[in-house]
C-alpha positions as CSV (number, residue, x, y, z in Angstrom):
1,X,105.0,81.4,103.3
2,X,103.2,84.5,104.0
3,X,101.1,87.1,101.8
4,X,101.4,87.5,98.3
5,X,103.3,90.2,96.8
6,X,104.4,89.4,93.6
7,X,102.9,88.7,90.0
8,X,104.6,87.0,87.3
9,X,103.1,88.2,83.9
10,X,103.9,85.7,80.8
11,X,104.8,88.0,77.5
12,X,107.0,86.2,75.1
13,X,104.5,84.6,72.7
14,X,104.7,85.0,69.1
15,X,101.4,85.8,69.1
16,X,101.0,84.4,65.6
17,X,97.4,84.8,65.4
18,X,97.7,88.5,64.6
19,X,100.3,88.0,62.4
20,X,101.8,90.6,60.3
21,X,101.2,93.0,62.9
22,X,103.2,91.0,65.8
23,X,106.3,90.9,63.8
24,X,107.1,94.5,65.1
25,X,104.6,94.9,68.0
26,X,104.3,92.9,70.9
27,X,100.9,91.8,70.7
28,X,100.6,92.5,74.5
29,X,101.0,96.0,73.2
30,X,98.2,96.3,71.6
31,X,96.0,99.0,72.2
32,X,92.5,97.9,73.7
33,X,90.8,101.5,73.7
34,X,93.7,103.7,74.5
35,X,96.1,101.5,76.4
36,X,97.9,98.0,75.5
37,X,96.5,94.9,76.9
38,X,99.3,94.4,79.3
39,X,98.8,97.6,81.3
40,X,94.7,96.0,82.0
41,X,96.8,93.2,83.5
42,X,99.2,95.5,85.7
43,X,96.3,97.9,86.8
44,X,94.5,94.5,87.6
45,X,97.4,93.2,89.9
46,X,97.7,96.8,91.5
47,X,94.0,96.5,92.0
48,X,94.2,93.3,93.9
49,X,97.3,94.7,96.2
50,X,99.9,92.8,94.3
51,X,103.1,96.1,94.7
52,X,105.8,93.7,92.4
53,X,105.3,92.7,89.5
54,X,107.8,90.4,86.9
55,X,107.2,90.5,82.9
56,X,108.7,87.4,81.0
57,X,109.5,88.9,77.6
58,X,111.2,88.2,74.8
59,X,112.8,89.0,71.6
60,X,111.3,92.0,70.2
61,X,109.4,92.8,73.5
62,X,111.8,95.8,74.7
63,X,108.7,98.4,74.3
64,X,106.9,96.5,77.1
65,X,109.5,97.6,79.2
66,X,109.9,101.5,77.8
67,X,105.9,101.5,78.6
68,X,106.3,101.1,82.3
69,X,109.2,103.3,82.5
70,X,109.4,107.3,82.9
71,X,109.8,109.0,79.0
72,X,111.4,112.8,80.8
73,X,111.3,114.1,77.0
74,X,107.8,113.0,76.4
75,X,107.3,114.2,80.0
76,X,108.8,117.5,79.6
77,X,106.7,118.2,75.9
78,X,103.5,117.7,77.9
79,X,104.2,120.0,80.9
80,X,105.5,122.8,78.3
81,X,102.1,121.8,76.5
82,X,100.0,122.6,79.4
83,X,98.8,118.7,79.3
84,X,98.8,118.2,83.0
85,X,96.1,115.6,82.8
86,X,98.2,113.2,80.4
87,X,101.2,113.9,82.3
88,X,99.7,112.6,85.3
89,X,98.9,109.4,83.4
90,X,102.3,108.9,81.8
91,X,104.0,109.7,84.9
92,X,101.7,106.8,86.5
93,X,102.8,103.9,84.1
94,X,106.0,104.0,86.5
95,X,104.1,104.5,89.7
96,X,102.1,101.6,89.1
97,X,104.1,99.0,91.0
98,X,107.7,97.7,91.0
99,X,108.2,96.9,87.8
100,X,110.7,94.2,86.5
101,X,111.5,92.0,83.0
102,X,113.6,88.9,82.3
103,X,114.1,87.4,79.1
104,X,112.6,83.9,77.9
105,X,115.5,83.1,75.8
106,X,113.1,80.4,73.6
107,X,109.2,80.7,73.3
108,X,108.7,76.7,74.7
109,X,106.0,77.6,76.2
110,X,104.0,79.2,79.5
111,X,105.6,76.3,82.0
112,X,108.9,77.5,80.7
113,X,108.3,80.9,80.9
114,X,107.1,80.3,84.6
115,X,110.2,78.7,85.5
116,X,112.4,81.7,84.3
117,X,110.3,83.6,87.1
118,X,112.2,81.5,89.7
119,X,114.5,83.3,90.9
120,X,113.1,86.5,91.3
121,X,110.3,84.7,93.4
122,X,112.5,82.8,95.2
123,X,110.8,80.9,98.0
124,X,107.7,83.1,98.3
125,X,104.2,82.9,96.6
126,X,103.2,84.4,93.6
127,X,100.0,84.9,91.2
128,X,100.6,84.2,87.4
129,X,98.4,86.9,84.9
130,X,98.4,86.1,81.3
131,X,99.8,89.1,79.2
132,X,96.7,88.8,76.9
133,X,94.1,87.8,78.9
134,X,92.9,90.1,81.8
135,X,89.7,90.8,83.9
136,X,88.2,94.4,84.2
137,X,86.6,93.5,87.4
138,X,88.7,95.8,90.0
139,X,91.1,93.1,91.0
140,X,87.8,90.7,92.4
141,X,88.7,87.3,90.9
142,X,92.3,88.3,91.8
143,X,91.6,89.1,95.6
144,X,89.2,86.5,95.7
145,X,92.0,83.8,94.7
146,X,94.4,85.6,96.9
147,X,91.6,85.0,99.9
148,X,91.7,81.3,99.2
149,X,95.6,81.0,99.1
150,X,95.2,83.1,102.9
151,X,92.7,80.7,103.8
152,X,94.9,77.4,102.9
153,X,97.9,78.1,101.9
154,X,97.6,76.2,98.8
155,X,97.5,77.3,94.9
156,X,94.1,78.5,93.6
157,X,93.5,78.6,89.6
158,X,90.4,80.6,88.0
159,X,88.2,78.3,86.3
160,X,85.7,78.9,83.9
161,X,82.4,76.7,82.4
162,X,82.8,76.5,78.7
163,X,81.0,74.3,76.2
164,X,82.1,70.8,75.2
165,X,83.5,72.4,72.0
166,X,85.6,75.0,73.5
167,X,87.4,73.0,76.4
168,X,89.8,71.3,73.7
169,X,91.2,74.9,73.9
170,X,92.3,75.3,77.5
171,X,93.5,73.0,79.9
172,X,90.6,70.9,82.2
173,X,90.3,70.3,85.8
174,X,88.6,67.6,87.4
175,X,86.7,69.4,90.5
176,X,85.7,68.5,93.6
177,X,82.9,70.6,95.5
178,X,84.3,72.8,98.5
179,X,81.4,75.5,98.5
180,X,79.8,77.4,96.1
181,X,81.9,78.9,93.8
182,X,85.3,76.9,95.0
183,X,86.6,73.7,94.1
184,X,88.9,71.3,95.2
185,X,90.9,70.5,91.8
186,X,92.1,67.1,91.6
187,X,93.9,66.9,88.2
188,X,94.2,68.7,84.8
189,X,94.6,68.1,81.7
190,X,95.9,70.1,79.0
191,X,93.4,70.8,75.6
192,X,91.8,67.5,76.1
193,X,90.2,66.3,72.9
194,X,85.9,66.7,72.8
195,X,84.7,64.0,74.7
196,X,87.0,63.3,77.1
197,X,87.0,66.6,78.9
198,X,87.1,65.4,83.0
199,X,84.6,68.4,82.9
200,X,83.4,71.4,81.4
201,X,85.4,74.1,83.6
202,X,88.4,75.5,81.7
203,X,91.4,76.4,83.6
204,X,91.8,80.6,82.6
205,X,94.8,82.6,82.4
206,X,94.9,83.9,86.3
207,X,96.8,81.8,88.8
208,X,98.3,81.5,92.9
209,X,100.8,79.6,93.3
210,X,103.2,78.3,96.3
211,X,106.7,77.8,95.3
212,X,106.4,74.3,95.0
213,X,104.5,74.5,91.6
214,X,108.6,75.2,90.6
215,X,109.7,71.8,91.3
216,X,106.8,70.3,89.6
217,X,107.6,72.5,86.5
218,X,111.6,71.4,86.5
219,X,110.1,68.0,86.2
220,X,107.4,68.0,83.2
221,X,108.7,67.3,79.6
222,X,107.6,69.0,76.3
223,X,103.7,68.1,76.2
224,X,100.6,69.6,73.6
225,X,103.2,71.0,70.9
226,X,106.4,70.3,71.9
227,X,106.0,73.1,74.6
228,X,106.7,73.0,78.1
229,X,103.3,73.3,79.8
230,X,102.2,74.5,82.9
231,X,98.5,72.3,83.1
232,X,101.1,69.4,83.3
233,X,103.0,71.0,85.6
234,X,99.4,71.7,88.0
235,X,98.7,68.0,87.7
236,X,101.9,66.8,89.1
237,X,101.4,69.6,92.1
238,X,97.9,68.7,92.9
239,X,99.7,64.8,93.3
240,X,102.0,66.4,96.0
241,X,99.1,69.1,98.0
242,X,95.6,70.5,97.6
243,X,95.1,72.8,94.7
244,X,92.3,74.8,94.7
245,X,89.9,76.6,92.1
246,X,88.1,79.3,92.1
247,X,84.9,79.8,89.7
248,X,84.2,82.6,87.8
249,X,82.0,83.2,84.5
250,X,82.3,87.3,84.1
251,X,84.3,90.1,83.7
252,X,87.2,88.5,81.2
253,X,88.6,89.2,77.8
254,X,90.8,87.1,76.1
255,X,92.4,89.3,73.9
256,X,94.9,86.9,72.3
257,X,91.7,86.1,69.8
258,X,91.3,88.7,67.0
259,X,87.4,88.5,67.1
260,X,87.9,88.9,71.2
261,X,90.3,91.5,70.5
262,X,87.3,93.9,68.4
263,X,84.8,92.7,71.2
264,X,87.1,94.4,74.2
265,X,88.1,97.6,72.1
266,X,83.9,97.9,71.8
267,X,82.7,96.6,74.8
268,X,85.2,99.0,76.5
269,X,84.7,101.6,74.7
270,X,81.0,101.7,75.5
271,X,81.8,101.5,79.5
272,X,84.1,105.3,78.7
273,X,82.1,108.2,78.8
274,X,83.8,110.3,76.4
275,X,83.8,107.5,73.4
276,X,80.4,106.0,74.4
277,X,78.0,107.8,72.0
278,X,80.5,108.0,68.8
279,X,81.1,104.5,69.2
280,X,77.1,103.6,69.9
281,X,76.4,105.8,66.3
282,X,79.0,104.3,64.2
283,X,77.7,100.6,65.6
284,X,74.1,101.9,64.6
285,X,75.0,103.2,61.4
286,X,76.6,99.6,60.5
287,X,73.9,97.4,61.7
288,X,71.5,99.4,59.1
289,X,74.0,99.3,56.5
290,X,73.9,95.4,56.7
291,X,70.2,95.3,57.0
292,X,70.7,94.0,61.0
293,X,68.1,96.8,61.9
């Protein structure tokens, strides 16, 4: 099947959570520091070697697609303005990789969304990146995963240990130890209930896939809320081959979470030079307003 060269980024959500704000923005869009979310995940798939990359969007998502393209008026206001170092960094957006969109013509969920990747994948494989949920790590979970599909040309998923509360959120593999830090993954289960977790590592938002997992996906039905979901769609796939996961425990922010939301805009802030010390006085000058200091 060869090296992977494409990744499929899932952006049609409602992204409810941050309602009213998502009625007009895309909450992919939203700024983390100074750029949206989605462009963390592009610059991550860049950083990995990934050169083509395939955003599912939908209805109201058309500024996605005017982010990664080239703006000549903006363009041309900048170089009249002298503001060669922004226009480098616009002009970038469009440099970053090959980028494409197709349209998920109903939000029924991230299997479904998948699926609508098909054809532009075709027979090769592909890594899936969550349009909310990115890793500032340099690309080292992705290349990591990327190393295991190499090594056995099977899917890899990034797993992550999380408390007995917080599995009923994500979906749950049951492992099985290859070497440290890689599992064999056996099955998965999508937001199990607390308790009956097969374990305490949470399947996260970065994925390799062969094209096989798009058989498996035309053959789930509608699971957790009606949607069309791609744990279910794993679990049938690691009936058929070996699946493979890939631990990881830091780097990520999960920015379809308000409170995770504020934690990346300050965490991230704090790592850029030129915003690190207003951002440290203003933090200061709150914690003594509350009486935290």
């Amino acid at each position: 099947m060869g090296k992977v060269h494409k990744a499929i980024i899932p952006a049609a959500g409602l992204g409810t959570r941050f309602l009213p704000v998502t009625k007009a923005i895309p909450k992919e869009m939203l700024p983390v520091v100074d750029r949206p979310s989605i462009q963390y995940v592009v610059e991550e798939a860049v950083a990995a070697g990934l050169t083509d990359v395939l955003i599912v969007t939908g209805r109201g998502k058309s500024s996605i697609d005017d982010h990664f393209d080239r703006a000549p008026e903006l363009e041309a206001r900048l170089e009249a303005d002298g503001k060669d170092a922004l226009l480098r960094e616009v002009q970038g957006l469009a440099a970053l990789a090959r980028v494409h969109s197709v349209r998920q013509h109903e939000a029924l969920g991230l299997g479904h969304a998948v699926l609508a990747a098909r054809e532009h994948v075709g027979d090769e494989p592909f890594a899936v990146l969550l349009g909310d949920d990115f890793m500032v790590d340099d690309g080292k979970l992705l290349r990591s995963m990327l190393d295991v599909y190499e090594r056995y040309e099977r899917s890899c998923l990034a797993l992550m240990e999380t408390t007995p509360d917080e599995i009923s959120a994500y979906g749950a593999a049951t492992p099985e130890p290859v070497e440290e830090g890689l599992v064999r993954v056996l099955d998965t289960v999508e937001k199990p209930r607390p308790g009956e977790a097969p374990s305490n590592l949470a399947v996260i938002g970065h994925y390799v896939f062969t094209p096989r997992i798009f058989d498996a996906l035309s053959r789930i039905e509608p699971g957790v809320g009606g949607e069309y979901q791609l744990t279910d769609a794993i679990d049938l796939l690691c009936r058929d081959e070996e699946v493979y996961g890939r631990i990881f425990s830091e780097g990520r922010y999960d920015i379809g979470r308000p409170v995770e939301f504020l934690r990346a805009n300050v965490e991230l802030a704090l790592e850029r030079p030129e915003f690190r010390a207003g951002v440290e006085e203003f933090l200061v000058e709150i914690a003594r307003d509350r009486g935290l200091l």
